[in-house]
N, C-alpha and C positions, 0 to 999 in steps of 0.2 A: 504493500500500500504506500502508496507518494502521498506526501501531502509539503503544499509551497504555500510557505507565509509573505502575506505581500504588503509593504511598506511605501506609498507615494508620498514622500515628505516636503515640505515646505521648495529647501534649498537643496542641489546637487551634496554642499556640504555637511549637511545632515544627514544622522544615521539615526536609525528609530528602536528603541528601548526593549516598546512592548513582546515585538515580534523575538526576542533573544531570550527575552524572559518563556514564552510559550515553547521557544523551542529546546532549552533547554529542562524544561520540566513536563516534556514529553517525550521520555524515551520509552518506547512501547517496541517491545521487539517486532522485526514483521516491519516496523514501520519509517520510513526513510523520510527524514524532514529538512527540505530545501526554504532559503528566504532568497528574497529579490527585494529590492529596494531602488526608487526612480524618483524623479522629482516630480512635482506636476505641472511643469514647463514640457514633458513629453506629451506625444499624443498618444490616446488611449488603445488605437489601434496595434502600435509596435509594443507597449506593456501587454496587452492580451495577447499577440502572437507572442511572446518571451516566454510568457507563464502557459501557456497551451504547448508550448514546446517541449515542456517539462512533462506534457499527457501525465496532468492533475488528477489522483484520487477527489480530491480535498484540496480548495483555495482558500484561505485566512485572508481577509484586506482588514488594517488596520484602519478605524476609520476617527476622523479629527474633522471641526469646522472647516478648516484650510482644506479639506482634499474631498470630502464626502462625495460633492459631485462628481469627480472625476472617479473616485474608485466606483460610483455604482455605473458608469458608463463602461468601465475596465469590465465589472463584473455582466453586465449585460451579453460582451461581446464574448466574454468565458463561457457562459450559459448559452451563448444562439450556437457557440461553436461546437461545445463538448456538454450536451444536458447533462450528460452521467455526472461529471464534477459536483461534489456538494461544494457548494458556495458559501461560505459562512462566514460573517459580519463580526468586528468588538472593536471596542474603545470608547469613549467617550461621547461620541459624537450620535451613538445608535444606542444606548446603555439607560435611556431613561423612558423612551416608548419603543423599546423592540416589538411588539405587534403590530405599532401601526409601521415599521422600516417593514419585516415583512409584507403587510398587506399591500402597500405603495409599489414595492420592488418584486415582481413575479421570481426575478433572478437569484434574491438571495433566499434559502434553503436553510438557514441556523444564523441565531445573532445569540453570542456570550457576551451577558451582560455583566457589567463588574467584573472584578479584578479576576480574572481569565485563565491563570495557572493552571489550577486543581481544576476547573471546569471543559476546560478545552482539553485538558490528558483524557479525562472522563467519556468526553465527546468522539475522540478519536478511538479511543477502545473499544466505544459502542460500532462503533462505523467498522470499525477494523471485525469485528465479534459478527457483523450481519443483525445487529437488532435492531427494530425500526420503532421500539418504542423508549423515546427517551423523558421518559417521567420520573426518572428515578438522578436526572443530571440536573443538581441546584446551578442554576445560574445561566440556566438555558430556556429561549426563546426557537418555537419549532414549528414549522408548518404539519397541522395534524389534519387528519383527516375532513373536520369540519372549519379548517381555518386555523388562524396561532395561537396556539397556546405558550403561553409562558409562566414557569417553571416557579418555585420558589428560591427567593435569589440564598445566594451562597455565603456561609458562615465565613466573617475574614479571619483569614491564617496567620499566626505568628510569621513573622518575616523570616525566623532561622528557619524556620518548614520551607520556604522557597528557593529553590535551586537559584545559583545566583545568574546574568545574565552573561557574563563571559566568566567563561568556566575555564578556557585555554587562550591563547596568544590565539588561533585560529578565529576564534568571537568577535576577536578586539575590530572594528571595521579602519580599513588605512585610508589615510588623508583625511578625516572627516573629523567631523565634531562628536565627541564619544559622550552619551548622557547615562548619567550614573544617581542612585537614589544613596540615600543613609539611615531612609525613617519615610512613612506614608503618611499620608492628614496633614492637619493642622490644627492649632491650638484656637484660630480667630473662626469667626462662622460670619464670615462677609456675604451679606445675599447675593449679589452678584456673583458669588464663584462656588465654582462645583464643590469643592472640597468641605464646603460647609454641610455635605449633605453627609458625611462619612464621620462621625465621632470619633474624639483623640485622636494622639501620635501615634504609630508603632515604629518602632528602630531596630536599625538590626545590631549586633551583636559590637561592642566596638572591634573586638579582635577581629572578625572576617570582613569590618570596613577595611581596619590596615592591610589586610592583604590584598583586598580587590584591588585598594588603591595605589598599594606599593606595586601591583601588576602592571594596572595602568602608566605610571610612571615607566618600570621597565623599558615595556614599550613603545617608547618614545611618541607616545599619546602627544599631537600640540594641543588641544585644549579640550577640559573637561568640565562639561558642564551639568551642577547636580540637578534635580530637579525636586527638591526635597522644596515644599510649599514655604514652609518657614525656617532655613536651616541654621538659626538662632536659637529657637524656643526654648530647647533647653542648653543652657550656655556654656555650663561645664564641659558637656559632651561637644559643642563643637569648639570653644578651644582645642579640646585635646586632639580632636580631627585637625584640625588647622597647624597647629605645630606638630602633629606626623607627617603633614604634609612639606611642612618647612626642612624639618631632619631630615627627610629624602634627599634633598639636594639635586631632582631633577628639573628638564625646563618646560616642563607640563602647566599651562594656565590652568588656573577653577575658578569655574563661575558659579555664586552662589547666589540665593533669592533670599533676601533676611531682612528682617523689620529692623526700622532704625532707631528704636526705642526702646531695643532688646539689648544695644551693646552696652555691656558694666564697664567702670575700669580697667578692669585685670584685661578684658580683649580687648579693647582699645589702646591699650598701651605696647600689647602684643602685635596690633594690626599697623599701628602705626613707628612701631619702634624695631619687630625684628624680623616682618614680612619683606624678604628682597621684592624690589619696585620691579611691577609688570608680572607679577606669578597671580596674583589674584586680581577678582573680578566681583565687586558688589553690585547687586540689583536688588534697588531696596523701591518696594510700593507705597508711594506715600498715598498715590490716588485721590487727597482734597487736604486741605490743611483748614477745612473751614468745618469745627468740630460739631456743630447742629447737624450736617450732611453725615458725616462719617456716623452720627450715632442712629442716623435711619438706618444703614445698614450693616448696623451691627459690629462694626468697625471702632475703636477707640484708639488712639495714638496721643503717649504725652510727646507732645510737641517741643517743648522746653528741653527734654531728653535727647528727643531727636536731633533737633538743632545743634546740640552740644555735641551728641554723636560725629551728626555728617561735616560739619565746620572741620573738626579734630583731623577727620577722615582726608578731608580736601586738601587741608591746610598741609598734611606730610606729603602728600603728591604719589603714594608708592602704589596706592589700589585705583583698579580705574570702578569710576563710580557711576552706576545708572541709575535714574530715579523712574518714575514713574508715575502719571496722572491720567485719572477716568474724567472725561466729559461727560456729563447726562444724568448723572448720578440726582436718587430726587431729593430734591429743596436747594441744588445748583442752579442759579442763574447765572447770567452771563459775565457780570459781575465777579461774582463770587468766583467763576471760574478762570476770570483771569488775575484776581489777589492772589488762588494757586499758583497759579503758573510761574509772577511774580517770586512769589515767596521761594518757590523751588529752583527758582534759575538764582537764583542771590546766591547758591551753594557753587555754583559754577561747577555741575555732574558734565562728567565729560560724554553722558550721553541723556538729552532727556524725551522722554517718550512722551508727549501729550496723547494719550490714548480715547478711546471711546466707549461709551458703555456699548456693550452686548449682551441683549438676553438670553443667554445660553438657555439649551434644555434643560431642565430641572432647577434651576435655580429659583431663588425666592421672588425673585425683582419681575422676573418673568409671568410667574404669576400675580404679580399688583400690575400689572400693566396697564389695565380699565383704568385704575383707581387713580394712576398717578399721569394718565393720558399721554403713557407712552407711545408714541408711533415709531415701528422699527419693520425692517425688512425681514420677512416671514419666511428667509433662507439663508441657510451659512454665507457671514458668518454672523448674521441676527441683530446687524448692527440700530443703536439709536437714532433715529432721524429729527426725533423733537420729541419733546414732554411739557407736560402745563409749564415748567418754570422755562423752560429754552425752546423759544419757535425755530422752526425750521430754520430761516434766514441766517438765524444767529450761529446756530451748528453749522450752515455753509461754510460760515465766514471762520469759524474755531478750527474747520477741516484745512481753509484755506492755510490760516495758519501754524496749523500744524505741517505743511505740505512746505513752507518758510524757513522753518528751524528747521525740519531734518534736514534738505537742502544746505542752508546755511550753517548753523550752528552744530548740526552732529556732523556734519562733513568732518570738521575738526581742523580745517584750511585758515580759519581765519580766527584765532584766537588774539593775536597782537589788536585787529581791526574793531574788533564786537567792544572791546572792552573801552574803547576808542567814543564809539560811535552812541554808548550808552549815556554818556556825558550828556548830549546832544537831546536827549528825551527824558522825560516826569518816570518812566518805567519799563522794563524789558518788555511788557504788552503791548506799548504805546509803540515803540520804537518796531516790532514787530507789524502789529496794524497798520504801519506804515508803511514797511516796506511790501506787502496785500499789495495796496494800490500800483508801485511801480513794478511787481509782479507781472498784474493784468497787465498792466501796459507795454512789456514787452514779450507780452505771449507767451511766459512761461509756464503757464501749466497747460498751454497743450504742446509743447515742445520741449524739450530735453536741455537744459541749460549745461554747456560743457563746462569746464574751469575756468578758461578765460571771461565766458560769458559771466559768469558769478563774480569772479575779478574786479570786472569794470563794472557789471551790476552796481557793488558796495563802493564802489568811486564814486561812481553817478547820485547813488543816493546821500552817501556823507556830505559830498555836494549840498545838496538838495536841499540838505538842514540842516546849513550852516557850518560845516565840517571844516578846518583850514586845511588847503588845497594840500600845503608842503605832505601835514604831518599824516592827509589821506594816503598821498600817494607813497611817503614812505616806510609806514604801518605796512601798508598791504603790499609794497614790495617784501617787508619782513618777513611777510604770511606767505609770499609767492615761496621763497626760497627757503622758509623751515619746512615747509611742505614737501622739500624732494622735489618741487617743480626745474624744468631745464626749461632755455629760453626768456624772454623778457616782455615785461608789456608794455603797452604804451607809455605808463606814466610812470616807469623804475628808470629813476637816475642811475646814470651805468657809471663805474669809475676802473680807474687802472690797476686792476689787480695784480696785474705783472709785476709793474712799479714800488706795486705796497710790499709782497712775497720776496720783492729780492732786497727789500731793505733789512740790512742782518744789524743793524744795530736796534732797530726799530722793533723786528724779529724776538732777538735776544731779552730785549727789555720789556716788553709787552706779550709776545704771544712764544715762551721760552719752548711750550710743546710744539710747534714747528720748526723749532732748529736744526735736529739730526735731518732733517727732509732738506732736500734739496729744490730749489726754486719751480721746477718742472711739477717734482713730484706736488708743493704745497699747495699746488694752483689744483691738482686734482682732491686733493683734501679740503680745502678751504674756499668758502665765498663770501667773498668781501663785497658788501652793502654800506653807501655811507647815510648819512643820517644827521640830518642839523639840528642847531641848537634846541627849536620847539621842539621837537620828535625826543631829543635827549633829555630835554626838561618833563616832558610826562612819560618817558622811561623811568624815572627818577624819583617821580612825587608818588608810588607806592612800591608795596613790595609783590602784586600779583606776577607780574615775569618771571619772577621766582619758580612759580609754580611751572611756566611752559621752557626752563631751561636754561633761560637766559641768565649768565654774571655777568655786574659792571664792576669793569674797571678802572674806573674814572671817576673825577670828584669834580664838581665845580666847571665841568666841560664843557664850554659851549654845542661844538661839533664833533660828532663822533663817528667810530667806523663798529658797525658789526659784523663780527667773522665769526659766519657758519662753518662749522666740520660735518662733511658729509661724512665722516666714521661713528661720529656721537649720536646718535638717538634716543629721545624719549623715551625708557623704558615702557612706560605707560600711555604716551600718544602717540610715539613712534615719529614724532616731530625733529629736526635735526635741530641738535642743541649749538650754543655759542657763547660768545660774551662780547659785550659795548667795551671798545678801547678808543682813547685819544685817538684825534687825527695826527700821525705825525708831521 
């Protein structure tokens, strides 16, 4: 008996969980169990020929908001090709009305609701044994003779009961993003999200974490991402995970999802003091800072805590920091959700999410929808389109700008510029909804703005409001060239870098780590950008540069030169780092 587990995931660099967890805690003798895994950028015709290739017993699609449509288009073309295939549905996305995914879908033949381990070995025994009555399989959704019946759902297992998900170096998937758990649930019961429907934590064992982990590591895994709901909650336990991870001394990133009002002292001191810069990765959900919203659902954050946390966090530069924010949430208005937005960009996260509510299946918010005059798209991925407190219009405009920042600000291109251009406006909303307008106006959202177009975009607009020309253009030449960019723009004063590199006295006294280099060679190290006095003076008047790599040299300097090393990078932005010296 074959049976092929099938994963369409988001990104080509994505590898998917579920499908490793099923397969591995289904060894059934007799029974031979292939995965396949694709993006959903393929079309669904060459994934069904892949998987019919295999002349499927039993097809597994993993199914999620992001891919639904496309796996039951996959699975359709399995079914018209090969009937005999049982087609069988799980995850999330089908796990809250499996009768009505059966009744909708002729194609699929089994959906395993909830957490699928124990339920899918179960499923496949049965198949494998020739029994067509599966009434006795908790967690199972089946087309019976008068229509679907569904099963009573399934007792959760200790986690040490579960086979873990890469058992051998053979598991591990190459080049990709490897997602790794430590603990299921969560400790919050946020209506908006699934996991509120699931009571308590469970964890696994910490000794079979170190070993998964230290595997992981082994094999020169580049970035591992947990997906533990809150990987804070209990603090002791992930210290001690955090500094296993440090004692390893590989160069494996982890990215972890953790509440920012969860970190004590002791891991803060630890995150900020012995964590080497660029091995870890925070994603913290703040989702509204305006605590009357947060306590509709169910949601509470001291803030005070928070603030102290993430500032701490920012302030060392060594973790790269994402936050995160829900539009639509109810008793948000438009208002209200841009004092969030505010309040969460003042941290300067070097990635920020302005997100959108979606009414997932099962979730609580989903059903207040009448009440709280949700209007949302009645198909993955369920998103909000307005609610009594935010009309339509104004969600446009929230999408608009959220479509601004990532563009702009998580690009991560223009960090010298932003900080610049803030000056210039009452608020990072304001400064945003501003740049909306000269958005529309040169077409950028329905055409693809390259680098340079964004370039001169932020000249045009610093312009615009009042910006002085010098210190526009040579900000954003800074930004051109910590970026890695080659070439020059319109408005980057160009200067003699030949000139500068072969002065060895100048060399010696200022830039001594270019000495052993030879003039040829320091021109390919180094980029010399010069920089007058204004641009030097609000270099000068704080200490945020700090933060993007930049040291001065200089005291009292009118005009100055900054020299880029294309050797030195941002651990954390990956930005080319330098320092401000005199002009000689």
């Amino acid at each position: 008996m074959r049976v092929v587990l099938v994963a369409l995931n988001a990104r080509y660099i994505h590898s998917n969980l579920a499908i490793r967890y099923l397969k591995n805690n289904c060894q059934v003798p007799g029974v031979e169990i292939a995965i396949r895994e694709y993006s959903i950028n393929e079309h669904p015709d060459d994934i069904a020929g892949d998987v019919l290739a295999l002349e499927p017993d039993v097809a597994g699609f993993s199914c999620y908001i992001w891919n639904i449509e496309l796996v039951r288009r996959v699975a359709r073309r399995v079914k018209l090709i090969s009937p005999r295939t049982v087609v069988v549905f799980g995850g999330p996305e089908v796990s809250f009305d499996p009768a009505q995914e059966l009744a909708a879908n002729p194609a699929v033949d089994m959906v395993v609701y909830g957490e699928g381990e124990e339920t899918f070995r179960e499923l496949v025994l049965s198949l494998k044994d020739g029994r067509e009555d599966y009434n006795s399989v908790a967690g199972l959704a089946w087309r019976g003779v008068r229509g679907p019946r569904v099963n009573p759902p399934r007792e959760l297992l200790p986690l040490e009961k579960i086979k873990p998900p890469y058992q051998s170096p053979a598991d591990i998937p190459e080049d990709k993003i490897v997602y790794y758990e430590t603990s299921r649930g969560c400790p919050f019961r946020c209506a908006y999200c699934l996991s509120s429907l699931t009571p308590g934590v469970r964890y696994l064992p910490l000794e079979r974490v170190r070993q998964e982990i230290a595997a992981l590591v082994a094999a020169g895994v580049e970035q591992v991402k947990l997906v533990d709901r809150t990987f804070n909650c209990h603090r002791q336990r992930a210290l001690e995970i955090m500094k296993y991870i440090v004692s390893l001394g590989g160069n494996t990133r982890f990215h972890f999802e953790a509440a920012g009002d969860l970190f004590d002292q002791e891991m803060l001191d630890f995150l900020t003091q012995e964590v080497p810069a660029g091995l870890f990765e925070l994603e913290i959900g703040v989702q509204s800072t305006n605590p009357a919203v947060l306590e509709r659902v169910g949601r509470r954050t001291d803030f005070v805590v928070f603030a102290e946390a993430v500032s701490r966090l920012r302030r060392a530069g060594n973790i790269h920091l994402h936050l995160d924010l829900i539009a639509g949430l109810p008793g948000e208005d438009v208002s209200s959700c841009y004092r969030s937005f505010d309040d969460v960009y003042r941290f300067r996260p070097h990635f920020l999410q302005p997100g959108f509510l979606k009414l997932l299946k099962g979730s609580s918010l989903r059903e207040w929808a009448e009440e709280y005059g949700y209007k949302y798209v009645d198909e993955p991925p369920y998103e909000v389109l307005a609610s009594k407190w935010l009309p339509y219009w104004e969600m446009r405009q929230l999408k608009k700008v959220e479509e601004v920042v990532e563009k702009i600000y998580n690009s991560g291109l223009f960090a010298f510029t932003l900080e610049y251009l803030l000056t210039l406006f009452s608020s990072p909303s304001a400064m945003y909804r501003q740049m909306v307008a000269l958005w529309e106006e040169r077409n950028f959202f329905h055409k693809k703005p390259g680098a340079k177009d964004l370039f001169n975009f932020l000249y045009s607009f610093g312009l615009a409001y009042g910006g002085r020309e010098e210190v526009l253009a040579e900000l954003l030449s800074l930004d051109w060239v910590a970026a890695g960019m080659r070439g020059a723009l319109p408005f980057i004063r160009q200067e003699e870098e030949g000139k500068i590199l072969r002065d060895e006295e100048f060399i010696s006294y200022r830039l001594p780590e270019l000495t052993p280099l030879s003039p040829r060679e320091r021109g390919k190290t180094a980029v010399v950008v010069p920089v007058g006095a204004a641009t030097v003076a609000w270099l000068m008047g704080g200490d945020w540069y700090v933060r993007e790599g930049l040291e001065l040299r200089l005291k009292g300097q009118k005009e100055g030169l900054v020299i880029f090393f294309r050797t030195k990078k941002h651990p954390v932005t990956g930005r080319l780092q330098g320092v401000v010296v005199p002009r000689p």
